[in-house]
MIDRENZA-916341 format. One record per residue (C-alpha): x, y, z; residue number from 1. Coordinates in steps of 0.1 Angstrom, whole numbers, plus 5000, padded with zeros to 4 digits. Example, Ala and Ser with C-alpha at 12.3 -4.5 7.8 and 13.67 -1.06 7.14 Angstrom:
2
xx:yy:zz:num
5123:4955:5078:1
5137:4989:5071:2
//
This chain:
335
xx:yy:zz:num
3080:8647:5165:1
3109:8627:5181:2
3132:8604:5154:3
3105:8580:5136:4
3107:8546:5139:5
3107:8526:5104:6
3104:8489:5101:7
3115:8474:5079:8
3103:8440:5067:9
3136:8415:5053:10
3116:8400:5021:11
3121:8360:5011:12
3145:8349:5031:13
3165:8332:5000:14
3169:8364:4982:15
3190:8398:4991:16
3168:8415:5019:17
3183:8398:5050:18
3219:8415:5035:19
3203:8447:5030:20
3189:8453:5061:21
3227:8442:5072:22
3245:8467:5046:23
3221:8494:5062:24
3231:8484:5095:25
3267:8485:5094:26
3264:8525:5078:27
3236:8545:5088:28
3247:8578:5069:29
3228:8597:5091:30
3195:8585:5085:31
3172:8605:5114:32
3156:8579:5121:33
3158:8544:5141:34
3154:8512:5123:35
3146:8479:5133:36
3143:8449:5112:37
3116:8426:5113:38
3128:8390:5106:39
3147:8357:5118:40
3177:8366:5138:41
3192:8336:5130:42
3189:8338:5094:43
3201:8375:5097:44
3231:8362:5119:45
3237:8333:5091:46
3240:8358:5065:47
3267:8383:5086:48
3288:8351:5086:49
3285:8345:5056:50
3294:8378:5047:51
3325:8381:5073:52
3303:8412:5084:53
3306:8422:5118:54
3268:8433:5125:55
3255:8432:5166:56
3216:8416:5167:57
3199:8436:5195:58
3165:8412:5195:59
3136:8433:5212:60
3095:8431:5211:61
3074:8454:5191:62
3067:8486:5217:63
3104:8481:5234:64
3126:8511:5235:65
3144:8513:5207:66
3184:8519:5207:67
3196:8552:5187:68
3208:8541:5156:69
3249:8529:5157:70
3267:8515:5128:71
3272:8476:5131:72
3239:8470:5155:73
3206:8460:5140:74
3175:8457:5163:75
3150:8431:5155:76
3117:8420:5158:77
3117:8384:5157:78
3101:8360:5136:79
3110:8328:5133:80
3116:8310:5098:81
3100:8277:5092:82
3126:8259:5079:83
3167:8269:5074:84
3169:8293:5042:85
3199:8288:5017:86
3206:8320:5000:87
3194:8320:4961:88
3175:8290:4973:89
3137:8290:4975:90
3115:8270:4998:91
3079:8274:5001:92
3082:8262:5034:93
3089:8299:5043:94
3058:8317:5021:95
3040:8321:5058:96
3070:8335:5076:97
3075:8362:5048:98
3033:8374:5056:99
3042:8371:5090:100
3068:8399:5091:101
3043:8422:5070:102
3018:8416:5093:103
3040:8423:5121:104
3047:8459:5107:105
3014:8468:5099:106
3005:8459:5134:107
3032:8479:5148:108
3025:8513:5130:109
2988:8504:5139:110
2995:8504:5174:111
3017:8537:5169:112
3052:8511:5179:113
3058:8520:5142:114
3058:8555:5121:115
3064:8539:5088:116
3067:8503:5073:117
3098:8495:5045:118
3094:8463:5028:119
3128:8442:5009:120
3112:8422:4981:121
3095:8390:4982:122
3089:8362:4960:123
3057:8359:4944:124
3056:8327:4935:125
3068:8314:4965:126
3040:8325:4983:127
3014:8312:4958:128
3031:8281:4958:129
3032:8279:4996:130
2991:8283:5000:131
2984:8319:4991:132
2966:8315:4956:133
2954:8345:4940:134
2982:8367:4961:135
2996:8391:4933:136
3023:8416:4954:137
3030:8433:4985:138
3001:8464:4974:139
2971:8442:4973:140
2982:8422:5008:141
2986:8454:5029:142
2956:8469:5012:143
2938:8442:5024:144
2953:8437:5057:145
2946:8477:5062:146
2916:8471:5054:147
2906:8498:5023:148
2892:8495:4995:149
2915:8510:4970:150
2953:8518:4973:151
2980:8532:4942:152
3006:8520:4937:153
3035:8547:4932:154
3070:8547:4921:155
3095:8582:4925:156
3131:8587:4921:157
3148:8622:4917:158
3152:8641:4884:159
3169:8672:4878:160
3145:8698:4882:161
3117:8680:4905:162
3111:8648:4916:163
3098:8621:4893:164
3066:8599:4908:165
3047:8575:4883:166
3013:8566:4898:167
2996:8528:4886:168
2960:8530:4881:169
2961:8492:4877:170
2989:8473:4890:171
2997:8435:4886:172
2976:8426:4861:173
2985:8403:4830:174
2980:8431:4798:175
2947:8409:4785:176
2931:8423:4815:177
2941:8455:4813:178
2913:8475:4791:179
2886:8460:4813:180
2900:8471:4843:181
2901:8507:4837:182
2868:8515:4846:183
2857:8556:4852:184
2850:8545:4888:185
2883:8528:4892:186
2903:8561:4872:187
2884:8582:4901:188
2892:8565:4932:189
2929:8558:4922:190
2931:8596:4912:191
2915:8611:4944:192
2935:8589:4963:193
2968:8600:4943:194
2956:8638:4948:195
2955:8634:4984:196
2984:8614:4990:197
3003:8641:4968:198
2990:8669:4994:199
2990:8646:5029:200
3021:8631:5027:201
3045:8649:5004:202
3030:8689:5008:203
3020:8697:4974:204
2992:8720:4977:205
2975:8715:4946:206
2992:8690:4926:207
2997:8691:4890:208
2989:8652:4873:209
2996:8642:4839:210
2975:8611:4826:211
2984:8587:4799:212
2959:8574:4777:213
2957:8536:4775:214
2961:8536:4735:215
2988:8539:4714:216
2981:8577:4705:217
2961:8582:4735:218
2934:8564:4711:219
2939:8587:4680:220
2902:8600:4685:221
2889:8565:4687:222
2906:8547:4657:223
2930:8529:4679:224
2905:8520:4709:225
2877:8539:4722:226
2889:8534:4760:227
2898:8573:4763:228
2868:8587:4747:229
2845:8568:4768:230
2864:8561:4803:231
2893:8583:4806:232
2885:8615:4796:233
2847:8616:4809:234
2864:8604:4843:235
2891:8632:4841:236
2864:8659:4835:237
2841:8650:4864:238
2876:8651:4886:239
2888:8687:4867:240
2851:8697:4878:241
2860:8690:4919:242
2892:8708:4911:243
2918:8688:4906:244
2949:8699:4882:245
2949:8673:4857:246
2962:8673:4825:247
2957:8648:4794:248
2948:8621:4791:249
2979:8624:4767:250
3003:8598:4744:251
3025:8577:4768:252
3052:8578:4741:253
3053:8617:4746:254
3041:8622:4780:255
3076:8612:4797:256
3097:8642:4782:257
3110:8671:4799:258
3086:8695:4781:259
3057:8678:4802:260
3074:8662:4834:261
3091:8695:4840:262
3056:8713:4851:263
3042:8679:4871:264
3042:8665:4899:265
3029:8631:4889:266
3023:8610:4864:267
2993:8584:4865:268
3001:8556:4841:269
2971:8530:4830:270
2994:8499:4835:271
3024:8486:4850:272
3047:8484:4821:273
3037:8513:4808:274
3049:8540:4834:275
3074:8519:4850:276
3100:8515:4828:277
3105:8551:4824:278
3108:8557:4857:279
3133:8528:4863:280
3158:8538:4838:281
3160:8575:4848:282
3167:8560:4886:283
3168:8523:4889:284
3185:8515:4920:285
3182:8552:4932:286
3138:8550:4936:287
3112:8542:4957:288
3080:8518:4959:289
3056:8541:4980:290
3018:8528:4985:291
2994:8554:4987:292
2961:8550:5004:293
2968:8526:5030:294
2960:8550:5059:295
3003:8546:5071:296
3030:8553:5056:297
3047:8521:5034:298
3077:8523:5011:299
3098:8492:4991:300
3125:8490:4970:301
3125:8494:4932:302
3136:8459:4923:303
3136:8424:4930:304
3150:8393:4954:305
3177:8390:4932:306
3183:8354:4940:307
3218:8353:4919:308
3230:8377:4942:309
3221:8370:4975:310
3250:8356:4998:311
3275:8372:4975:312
3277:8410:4994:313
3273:8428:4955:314
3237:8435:4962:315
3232:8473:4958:316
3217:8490:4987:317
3206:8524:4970:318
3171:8518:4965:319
3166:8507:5000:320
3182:8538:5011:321
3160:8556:4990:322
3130:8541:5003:323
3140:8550:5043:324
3148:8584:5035:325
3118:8589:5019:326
3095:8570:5047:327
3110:8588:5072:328
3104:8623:5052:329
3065:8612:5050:330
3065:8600:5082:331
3079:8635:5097:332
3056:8650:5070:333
3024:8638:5085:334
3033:8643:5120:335
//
């Protein structure tokens, strides 16, 4: 295919992702790939000054020929903010301009304008505040605005000896919901889905997945919760029996050693805090958000708006890095 195009979404405006995109664009390392920012100009052209970076805004429309990639020049798809942004200063004013941008990319790799979507982080409170009630995260707005049913939520950073990727079979859930939202159809779709994805987008031809129990003990044969007994490990047996490679479901607190990740390629965790932290400290900064299930290819960063930081320049651009490289791998891949 010829060089993919990746846009790449700038996040609440108050927080770092209108500098990111900038760090990005003043060093493109040799990316393979063109990228063009979706986002205010002006706010992006605020921030350089700000900065004292010299970065050149090429503003263009979705489907315009895109300009090979060149350190200091950014090419952006414009969206306009509501009101000024103030960096580490939030305004709710701007919760519809940050959907905007999303729904901008999602049209764009729709319409084939786009080969991958990369998202900076938003605020998720902002955008509740600003209207959006019952929004919970980037993975739940572009499943819907895709329009499926069910989407994972998948984290991966690099590991010596092969890749480490930590699947969600729930995502942002408060942990009193948790144990009723593991349900055996639930556990099935998201593992299918994770399967596939494994195979589609990352060429794993039979992919081995380890699964964590939900328990402490992965239940302890039912004296600390019945949850695996009942839901898990029927569910897992009716997917062994379509042939899938799946192993456990097995005691979080032993799962994440080298003895088991060393002969995986994914781990499928029941909740958000209970794979995730692993996986951020063997790579924070160095790992991507990757949403399986959408239909395109999407990938995030691995941490927040940083609102403290924004405006200052210390904002670490690893994990957006990270998340390009590996769009534009999965977007080659499926191509």
């Amino acid at each position: 295919m010829a060089v993919p195009v990746l846009a790449l979404t700038t996040g609440e405006p108050a927080g770092i992702g209108p500098e990111l995109a900038l760090a990005v664009a003043r060093d493109w390392q040799q990316l393979e790939a063109t990228v063009v920012a979706v986002g205010d100009p002006d706010l992006l052209a605020e921030r350089a000054r700000l900065l004292g970076w010299s970065v050149e805004l090429e503003v263009l429309a979705p489907g315009d020929m895109l300009p090979a990639p060149v350190n200091g020049r950014l090419p952006v798809w414009p969206v306009s903010l509501a009101t000024a942004s103030i960096p580490g200063r939030l305004d709710t004013a701007n919760a519809g301009y940050v959907l905007e941008t999303l729904d901008i990319a999602v049209d764009a790799c729709q319409r084939g304008f786009a080969d991958a979507m990369v998202t900076a982080p938003l605020h998720k409170g902002v955008i509740i505040d600003g209207g959006l009630v019952g929004f919970t995260g980037h993975t739940e707005y572009l499943r819907d605005a895709c329009g499926v049913e069910e989407v994972v939520m998948m984290l991966a950073t690099e590991r010596t000896g092969r890749p480490l990727r930590v699947a969600l079979a729930t995502t942002h859930l408060p942990l009193a919901q948790v144990s009723n939202a593991i349900t055996g159809a639930g556990l099935t779709r998201v593992t299918r889905i994770l399967a596939q994805e494994l195979t589609h987008r990352f060429g794993i031809a039979s992919p081995r997945i380890l699964v964590c129990g939900l328990n402490p003990h992965a239940g302890e044969d039912g004296h600390l919760g019945r949850e695996e007994l009942e839901i898990i490990t029927p569910a897992l047996d009716r997917l062994r029996d379509e042939g899938l490679d799946l192993v456990g479901p097995l005691p979080a607190d032993t799962l994440f050693t080298p003895r088991h990740l060393d002969h995986a390629d994914a781990v499928l965790a029941m909740y958000h805090d209970q794979g995730l932290p692993v996986l951020k400290y063997a790579g924070f900064g160095q790992a991507a958000n990757i949403t399986l299930g959408l239909g395109m290819v999407r990938t995030s960063v691995d941490h927040g708006t940083a609102l403290d930081l924004a405006g200052s320049g210390l904002a670490e651009v690893g994990s957006l890095r990270v998340a390009l490289q590996v769009a534009r791998q999965m977007a080659v891949r499926v191509h």
